[in-house]
PAVEXKE-95716 format. One record per atom (N, C-alpha, C): z, x, y; residue number from 1; atom name. Coordinates in nm, 2 decimals, decimal comma, padded with zeros to 4 digits. Last residue first. Layout:
<mifi <Z; X; Y>; NUM; 'CA'>
...
// end
This chain:
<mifi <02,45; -00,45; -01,38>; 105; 'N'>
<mifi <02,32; -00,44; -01,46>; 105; 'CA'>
<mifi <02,39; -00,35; -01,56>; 105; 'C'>
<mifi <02,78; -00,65; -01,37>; 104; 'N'>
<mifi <02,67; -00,56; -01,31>; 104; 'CA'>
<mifi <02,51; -00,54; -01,43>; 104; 'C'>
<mifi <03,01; -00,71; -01,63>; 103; 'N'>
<mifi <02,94; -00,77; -01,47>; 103; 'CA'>
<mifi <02,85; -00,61; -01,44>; 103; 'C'>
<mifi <03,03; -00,90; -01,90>; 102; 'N'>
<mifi <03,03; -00,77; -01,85>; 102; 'CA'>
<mifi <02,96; -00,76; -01,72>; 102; 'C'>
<mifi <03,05; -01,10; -02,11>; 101; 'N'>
<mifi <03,13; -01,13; -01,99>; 101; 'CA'>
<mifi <03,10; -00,98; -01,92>; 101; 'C'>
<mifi <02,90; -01,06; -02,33>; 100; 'N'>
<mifi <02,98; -00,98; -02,31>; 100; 'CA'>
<mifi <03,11; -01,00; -02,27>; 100; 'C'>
<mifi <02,72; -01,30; -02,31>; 99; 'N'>
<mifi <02,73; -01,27; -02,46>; 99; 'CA'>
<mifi <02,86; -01,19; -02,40>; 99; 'C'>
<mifi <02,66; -01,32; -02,06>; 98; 'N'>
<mifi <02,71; -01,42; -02,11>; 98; 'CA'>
<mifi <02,75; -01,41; -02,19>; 98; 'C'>
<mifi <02,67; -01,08; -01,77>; 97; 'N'>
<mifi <02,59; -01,08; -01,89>; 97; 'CA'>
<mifi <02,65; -01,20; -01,98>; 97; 'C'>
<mifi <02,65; -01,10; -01,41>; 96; 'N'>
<mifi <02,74; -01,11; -01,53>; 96; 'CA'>
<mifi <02,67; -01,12; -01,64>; 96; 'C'>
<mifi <02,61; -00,99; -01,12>; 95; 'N'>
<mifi <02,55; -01,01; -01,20>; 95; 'CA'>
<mifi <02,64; -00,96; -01,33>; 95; 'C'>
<mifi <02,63; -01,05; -00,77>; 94; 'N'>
<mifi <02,71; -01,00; -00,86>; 94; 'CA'>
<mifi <02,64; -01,05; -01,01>; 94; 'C'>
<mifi <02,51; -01,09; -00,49>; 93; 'N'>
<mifi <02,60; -01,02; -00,55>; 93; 'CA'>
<mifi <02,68; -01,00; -00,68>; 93; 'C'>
<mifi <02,15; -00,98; -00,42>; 92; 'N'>
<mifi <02,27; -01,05; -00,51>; 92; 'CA'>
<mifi <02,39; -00,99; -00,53>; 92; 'C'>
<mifi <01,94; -01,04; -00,14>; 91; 'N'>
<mifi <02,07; -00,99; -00,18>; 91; 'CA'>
<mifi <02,13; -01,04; -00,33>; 91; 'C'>
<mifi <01,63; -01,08; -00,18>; 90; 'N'>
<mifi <01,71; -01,11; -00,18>; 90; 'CA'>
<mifi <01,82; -01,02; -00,22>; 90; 'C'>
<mifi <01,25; -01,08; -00,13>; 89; 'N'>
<mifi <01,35; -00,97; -00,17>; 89; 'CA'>
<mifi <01,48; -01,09; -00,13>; 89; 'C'>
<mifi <00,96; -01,19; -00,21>; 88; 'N'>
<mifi <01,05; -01,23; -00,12>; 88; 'CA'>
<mifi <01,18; -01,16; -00,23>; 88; 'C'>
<mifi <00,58; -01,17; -00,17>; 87; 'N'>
<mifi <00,72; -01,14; -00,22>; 87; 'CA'>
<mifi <00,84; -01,15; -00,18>; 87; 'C'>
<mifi <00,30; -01,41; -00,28>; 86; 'N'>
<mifi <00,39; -01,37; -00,17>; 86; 'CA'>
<mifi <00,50; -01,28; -00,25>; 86; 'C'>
<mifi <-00,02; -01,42; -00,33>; 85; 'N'>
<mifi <00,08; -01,48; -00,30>; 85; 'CA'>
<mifi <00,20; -01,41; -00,23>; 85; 'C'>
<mifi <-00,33; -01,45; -00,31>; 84; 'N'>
<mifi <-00,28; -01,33; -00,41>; 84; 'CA'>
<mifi <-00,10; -01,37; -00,43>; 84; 'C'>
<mifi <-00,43; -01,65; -00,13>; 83; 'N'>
<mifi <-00,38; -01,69; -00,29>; 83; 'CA'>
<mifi <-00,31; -01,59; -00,34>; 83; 'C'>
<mifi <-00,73; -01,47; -00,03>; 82; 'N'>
<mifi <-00,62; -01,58; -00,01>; 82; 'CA'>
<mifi <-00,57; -01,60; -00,14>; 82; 'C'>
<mifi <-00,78; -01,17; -00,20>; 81; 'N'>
<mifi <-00,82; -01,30; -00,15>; 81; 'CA'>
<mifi <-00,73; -01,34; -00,08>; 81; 'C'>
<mifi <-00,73; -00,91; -00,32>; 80; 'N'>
<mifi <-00,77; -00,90; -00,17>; 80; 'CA'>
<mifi <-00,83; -01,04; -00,13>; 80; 'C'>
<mifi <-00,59; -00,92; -00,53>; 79; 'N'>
<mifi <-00,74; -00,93; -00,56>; 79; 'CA'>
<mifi <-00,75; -00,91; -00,44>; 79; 'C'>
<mifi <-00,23; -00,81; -00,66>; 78; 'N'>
<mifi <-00,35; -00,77; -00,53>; 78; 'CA'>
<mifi <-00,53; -00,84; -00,62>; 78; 'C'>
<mifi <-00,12; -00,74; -00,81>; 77; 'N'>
<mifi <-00,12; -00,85; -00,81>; 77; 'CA'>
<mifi <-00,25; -00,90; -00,72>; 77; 'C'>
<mifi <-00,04; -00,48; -00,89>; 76; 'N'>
<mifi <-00,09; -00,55; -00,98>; 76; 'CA'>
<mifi <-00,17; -00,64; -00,93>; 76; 'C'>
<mifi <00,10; -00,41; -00,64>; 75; 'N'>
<mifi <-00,04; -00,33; -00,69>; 75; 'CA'>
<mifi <-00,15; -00,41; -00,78>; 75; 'C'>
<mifi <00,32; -00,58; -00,61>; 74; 'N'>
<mifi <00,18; -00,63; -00,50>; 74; 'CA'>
<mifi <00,07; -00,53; -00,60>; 74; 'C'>
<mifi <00,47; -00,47; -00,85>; 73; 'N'>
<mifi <00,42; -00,63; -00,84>; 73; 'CA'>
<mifi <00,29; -00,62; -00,74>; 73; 'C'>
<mifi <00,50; -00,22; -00,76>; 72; 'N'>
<mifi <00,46; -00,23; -00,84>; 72; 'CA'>
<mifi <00,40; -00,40; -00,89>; 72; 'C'>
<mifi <00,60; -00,26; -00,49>; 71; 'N'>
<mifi <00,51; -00,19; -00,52>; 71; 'CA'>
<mifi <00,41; -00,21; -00,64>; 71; 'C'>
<mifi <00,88; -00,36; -00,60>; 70; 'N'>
<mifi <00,78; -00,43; -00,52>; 70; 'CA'>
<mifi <00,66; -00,44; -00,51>; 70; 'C'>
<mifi <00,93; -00,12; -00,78>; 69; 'N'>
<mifi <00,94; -00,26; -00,83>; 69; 'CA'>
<mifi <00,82; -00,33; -00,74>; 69; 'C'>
<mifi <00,98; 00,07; -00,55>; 68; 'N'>
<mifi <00,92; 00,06; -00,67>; 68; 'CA'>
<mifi <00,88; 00,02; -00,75>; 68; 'C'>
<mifi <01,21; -00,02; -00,34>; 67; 'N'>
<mifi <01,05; -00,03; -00,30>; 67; 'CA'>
<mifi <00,94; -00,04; -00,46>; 67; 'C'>
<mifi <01,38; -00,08; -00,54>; 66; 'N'>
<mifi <01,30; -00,21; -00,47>; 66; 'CA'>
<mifi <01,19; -00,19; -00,42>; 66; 'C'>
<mifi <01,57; 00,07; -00,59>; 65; 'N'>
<mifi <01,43; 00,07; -00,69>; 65; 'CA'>
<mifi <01,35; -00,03; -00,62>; 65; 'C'>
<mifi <01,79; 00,14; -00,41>; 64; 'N'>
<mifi <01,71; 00,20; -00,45>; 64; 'CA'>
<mifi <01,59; 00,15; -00,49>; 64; 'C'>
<mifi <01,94; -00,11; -00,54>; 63; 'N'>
<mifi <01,87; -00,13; -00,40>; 63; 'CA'>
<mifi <01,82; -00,01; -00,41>; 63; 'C'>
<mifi <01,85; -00,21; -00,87>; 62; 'N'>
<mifi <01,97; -00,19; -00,82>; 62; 'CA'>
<mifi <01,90; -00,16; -00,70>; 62; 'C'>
<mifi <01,71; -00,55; -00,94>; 61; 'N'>
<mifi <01,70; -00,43; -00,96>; 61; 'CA'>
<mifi <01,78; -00,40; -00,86>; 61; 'C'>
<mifi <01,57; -00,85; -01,13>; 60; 'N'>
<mifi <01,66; -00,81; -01,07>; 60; 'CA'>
<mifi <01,69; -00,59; -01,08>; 60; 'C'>
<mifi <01,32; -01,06; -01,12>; 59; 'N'>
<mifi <01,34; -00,95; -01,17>; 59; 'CA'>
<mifi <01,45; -00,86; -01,06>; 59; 'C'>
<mifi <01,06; -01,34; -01,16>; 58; 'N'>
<mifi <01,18; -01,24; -01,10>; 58; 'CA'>
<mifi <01,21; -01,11; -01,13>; 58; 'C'>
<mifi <00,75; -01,45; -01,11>; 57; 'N'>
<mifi <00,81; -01,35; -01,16>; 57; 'CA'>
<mifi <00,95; -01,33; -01,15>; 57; 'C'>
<mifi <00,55; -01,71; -01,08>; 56; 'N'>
<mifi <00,74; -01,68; -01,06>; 56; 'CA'>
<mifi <00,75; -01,61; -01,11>; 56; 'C'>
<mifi <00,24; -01,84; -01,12>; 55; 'N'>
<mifi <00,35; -01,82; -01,16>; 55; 'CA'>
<mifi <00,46; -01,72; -01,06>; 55; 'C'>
<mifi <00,07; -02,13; -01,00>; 54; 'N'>
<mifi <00,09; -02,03; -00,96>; 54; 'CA'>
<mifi <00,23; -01,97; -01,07>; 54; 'C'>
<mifi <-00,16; -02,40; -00,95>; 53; 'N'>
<mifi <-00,10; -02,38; -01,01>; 53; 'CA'>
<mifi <-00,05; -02,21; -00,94>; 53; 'C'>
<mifi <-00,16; -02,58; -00,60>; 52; 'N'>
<mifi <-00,22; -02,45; -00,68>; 52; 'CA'>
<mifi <-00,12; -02,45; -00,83>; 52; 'C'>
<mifi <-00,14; -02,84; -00,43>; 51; 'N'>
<mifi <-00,10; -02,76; -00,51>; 51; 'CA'>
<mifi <-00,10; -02,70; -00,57>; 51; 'C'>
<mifi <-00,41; -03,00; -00,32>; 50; 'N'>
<mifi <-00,28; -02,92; -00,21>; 50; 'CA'>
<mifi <-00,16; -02,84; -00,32>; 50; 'C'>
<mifi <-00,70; -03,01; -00,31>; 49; 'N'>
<mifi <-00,61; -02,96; -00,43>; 49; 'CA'>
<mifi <-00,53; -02,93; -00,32>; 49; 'C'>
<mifi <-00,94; -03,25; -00,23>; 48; 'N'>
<mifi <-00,83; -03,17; -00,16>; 48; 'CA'>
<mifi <-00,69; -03,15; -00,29>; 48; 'C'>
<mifi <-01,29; -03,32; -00,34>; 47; 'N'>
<mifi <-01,18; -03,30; -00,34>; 47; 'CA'>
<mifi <-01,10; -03,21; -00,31>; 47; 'C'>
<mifi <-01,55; -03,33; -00,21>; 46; 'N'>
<mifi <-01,46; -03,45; -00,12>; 46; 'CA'>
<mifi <-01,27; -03,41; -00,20>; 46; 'C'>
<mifi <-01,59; -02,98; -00,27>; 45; 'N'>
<mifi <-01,65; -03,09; -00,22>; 45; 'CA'>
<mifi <-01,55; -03,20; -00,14>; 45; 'C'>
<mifi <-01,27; -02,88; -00,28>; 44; 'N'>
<mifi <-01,37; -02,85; -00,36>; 44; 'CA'>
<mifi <-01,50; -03,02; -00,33>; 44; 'C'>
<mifi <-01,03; -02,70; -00,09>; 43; 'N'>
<mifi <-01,07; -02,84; -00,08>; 43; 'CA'>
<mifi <-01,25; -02,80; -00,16>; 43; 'C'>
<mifi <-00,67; -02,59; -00,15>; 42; 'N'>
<mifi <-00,81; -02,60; -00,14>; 42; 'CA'>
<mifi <-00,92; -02,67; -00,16>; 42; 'C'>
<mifi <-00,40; -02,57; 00,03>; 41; 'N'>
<mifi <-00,49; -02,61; -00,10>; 41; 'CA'>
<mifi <-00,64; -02,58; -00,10>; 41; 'C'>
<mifi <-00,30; -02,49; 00,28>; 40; 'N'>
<mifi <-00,28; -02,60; 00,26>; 40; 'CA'>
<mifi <-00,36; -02,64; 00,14>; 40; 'C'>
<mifi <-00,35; -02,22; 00,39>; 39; 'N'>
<mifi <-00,47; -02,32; 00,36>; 39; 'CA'>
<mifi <-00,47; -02,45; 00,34>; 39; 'C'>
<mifi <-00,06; -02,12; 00,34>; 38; 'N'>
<mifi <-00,13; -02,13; 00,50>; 38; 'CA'>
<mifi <-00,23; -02,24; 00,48>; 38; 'C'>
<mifi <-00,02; -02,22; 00,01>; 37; 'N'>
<mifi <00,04; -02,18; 00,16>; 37; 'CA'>
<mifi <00,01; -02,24; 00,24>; 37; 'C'>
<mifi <00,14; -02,45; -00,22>; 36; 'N'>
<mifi <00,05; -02,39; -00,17>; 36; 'CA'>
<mifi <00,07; -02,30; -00,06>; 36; 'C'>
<mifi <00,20; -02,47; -00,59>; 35; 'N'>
<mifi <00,25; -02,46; -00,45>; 35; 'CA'>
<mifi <00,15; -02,44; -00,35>; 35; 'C'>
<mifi <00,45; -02,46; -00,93>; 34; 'N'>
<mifi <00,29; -02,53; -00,81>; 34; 'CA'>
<mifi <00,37; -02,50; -00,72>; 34; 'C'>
<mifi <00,49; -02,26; -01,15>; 33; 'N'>
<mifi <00,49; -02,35; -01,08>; 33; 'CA'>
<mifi <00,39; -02,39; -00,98>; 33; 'C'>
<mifi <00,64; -02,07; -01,47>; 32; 'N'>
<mifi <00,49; -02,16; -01,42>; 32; 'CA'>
<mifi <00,58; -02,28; -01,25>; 32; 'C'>
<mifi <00,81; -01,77; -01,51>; 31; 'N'>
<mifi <00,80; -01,95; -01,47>; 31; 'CA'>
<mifi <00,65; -01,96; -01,40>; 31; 'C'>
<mifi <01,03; -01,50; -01,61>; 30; 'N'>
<mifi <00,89; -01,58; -01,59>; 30; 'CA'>
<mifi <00,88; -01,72; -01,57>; 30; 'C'>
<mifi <01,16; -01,22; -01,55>; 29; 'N'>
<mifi <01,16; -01,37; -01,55>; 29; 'CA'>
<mifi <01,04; -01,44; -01,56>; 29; 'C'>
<mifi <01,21; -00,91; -01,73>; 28; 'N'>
<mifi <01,16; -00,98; -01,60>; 28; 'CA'>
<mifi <01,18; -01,14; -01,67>; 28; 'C'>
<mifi <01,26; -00,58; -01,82>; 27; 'N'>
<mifi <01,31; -00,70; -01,83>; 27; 'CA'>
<mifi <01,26; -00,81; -01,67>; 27; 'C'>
<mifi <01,15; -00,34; -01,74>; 26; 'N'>
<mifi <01,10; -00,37; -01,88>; 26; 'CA'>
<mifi <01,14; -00,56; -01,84>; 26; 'C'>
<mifi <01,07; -00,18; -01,52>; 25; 'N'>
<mifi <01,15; -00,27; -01,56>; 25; 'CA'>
<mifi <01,06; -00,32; -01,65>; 25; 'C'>
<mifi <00,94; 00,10; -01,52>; 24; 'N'>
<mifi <01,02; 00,08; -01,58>; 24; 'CA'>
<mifi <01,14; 00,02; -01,54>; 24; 'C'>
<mifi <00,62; 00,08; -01,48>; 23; 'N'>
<mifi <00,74; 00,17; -01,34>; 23; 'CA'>
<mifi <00,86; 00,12; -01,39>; 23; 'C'>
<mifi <00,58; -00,04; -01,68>; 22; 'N'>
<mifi <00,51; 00,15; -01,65>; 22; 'CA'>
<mifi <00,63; 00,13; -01,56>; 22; 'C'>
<mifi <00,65; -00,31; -01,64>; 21; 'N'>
<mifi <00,67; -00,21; -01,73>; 21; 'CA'>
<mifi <00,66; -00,06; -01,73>; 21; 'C'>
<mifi <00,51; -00,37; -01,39>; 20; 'N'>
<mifi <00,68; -00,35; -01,39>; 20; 'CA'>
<mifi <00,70; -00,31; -01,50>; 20; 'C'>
<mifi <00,25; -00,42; -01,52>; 19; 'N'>
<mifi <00,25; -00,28; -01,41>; 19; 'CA'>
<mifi <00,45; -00,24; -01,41>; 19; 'C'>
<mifi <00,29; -00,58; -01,69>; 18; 'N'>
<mifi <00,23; -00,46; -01,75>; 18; 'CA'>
<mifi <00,31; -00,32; -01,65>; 18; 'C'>
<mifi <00,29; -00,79; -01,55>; 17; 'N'>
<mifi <00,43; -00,78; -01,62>; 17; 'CA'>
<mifi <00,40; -00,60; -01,69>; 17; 'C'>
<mifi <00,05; -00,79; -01,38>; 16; 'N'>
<mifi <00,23; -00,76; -01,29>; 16; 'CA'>
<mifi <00,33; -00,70; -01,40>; 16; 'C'>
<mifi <-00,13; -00,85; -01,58>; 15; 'N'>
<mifi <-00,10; -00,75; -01,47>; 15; 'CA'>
<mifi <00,00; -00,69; -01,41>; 15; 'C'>
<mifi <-00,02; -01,11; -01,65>; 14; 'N'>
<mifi <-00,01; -01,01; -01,78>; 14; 'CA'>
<mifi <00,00; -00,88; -01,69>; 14; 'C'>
<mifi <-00,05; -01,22; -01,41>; 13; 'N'>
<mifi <00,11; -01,24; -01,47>; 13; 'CA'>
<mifi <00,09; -01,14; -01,58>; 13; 'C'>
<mifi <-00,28; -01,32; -01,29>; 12; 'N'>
<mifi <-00,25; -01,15; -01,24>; 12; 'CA'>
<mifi <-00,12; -01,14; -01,34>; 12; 'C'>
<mifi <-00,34; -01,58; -01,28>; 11; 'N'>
<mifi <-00,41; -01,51; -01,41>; 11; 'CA'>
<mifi <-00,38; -01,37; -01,40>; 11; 'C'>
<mifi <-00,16; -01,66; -01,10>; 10; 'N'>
<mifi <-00,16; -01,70; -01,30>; 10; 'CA'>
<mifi <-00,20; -01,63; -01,37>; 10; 'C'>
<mifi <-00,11; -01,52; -00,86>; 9; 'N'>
<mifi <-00,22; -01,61; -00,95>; 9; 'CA'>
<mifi <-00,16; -01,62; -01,10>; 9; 'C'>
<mifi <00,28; -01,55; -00,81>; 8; 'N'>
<mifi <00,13; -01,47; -00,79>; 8; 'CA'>
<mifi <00,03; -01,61; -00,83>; 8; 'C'>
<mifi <00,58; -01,44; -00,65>; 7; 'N'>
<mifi <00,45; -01,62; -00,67>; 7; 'CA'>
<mifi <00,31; -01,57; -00,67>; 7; 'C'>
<mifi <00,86; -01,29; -00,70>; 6; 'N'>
<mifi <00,75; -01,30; -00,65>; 6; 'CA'>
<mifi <00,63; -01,43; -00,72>; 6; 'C'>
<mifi <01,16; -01,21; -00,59>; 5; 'N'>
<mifi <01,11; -01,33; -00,69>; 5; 'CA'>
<mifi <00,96; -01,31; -00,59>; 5; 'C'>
<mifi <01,40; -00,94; -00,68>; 4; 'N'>
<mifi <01,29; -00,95; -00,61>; 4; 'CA'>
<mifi <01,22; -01,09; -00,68>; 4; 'C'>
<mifi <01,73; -00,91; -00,61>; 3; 'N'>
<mifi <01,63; -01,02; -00,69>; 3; 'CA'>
<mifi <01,52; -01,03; -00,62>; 3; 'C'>
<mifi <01,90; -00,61; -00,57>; 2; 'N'>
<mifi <01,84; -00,74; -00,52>; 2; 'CA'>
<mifi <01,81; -00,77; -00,66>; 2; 'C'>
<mifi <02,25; -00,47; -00,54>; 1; 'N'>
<mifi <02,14; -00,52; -00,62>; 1; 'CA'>
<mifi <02,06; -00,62; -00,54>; 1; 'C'>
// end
């Protein structure tokens, strides 16, 4: 299994969560956070924004689906600016459900 956690615009999060629906993950994570990259913020006349607002998708999937998932986040997410953000794939091993105790997806 991975945990794809991807850092988009804010305003692409209905986009992404739409697009991982059609290519069917229905179930996903969501979080508001700050951050910036390469640009170090953005600087609007004398003022320097060094923390973007930005949202945290996650979304865990079995290693097969990852290109499809992935795909399906950058498609969405894409304006072709600076900012569009980043994706970052991870190993997980082992995934437990709380209500059950039942391990895996």
């Amino acid at each position: 299994m991975k945990m794809i956690r991807a850092i988009i615009r804010p305003e692409k999060e209905e986009d992404v969560v739409k697009g991982l629906e059609s290519a069917g993950f229905p179930s996903v994570t969501k979080m508001d956070v700050f951050g910036r990259g390469k640009q170090k913020g953005i600087q609007v006349g004398t003022a320097v924004y060094d923390e973007l607002a930005k949202t945290m998708i996650m979304v865990v999937v079995e290693d097969p689906m990852v290109e499809k998932a992935s795909g399906a986040i950058a498609q969405a997410a894409k304006t072709g600016n600076f900012g569009d953000g980043k994706i970052f794939i991870s190993t997980v091993e082992q995934v437990s459900t709380i209500r059950t105790g039942k391990t895996g997806l």
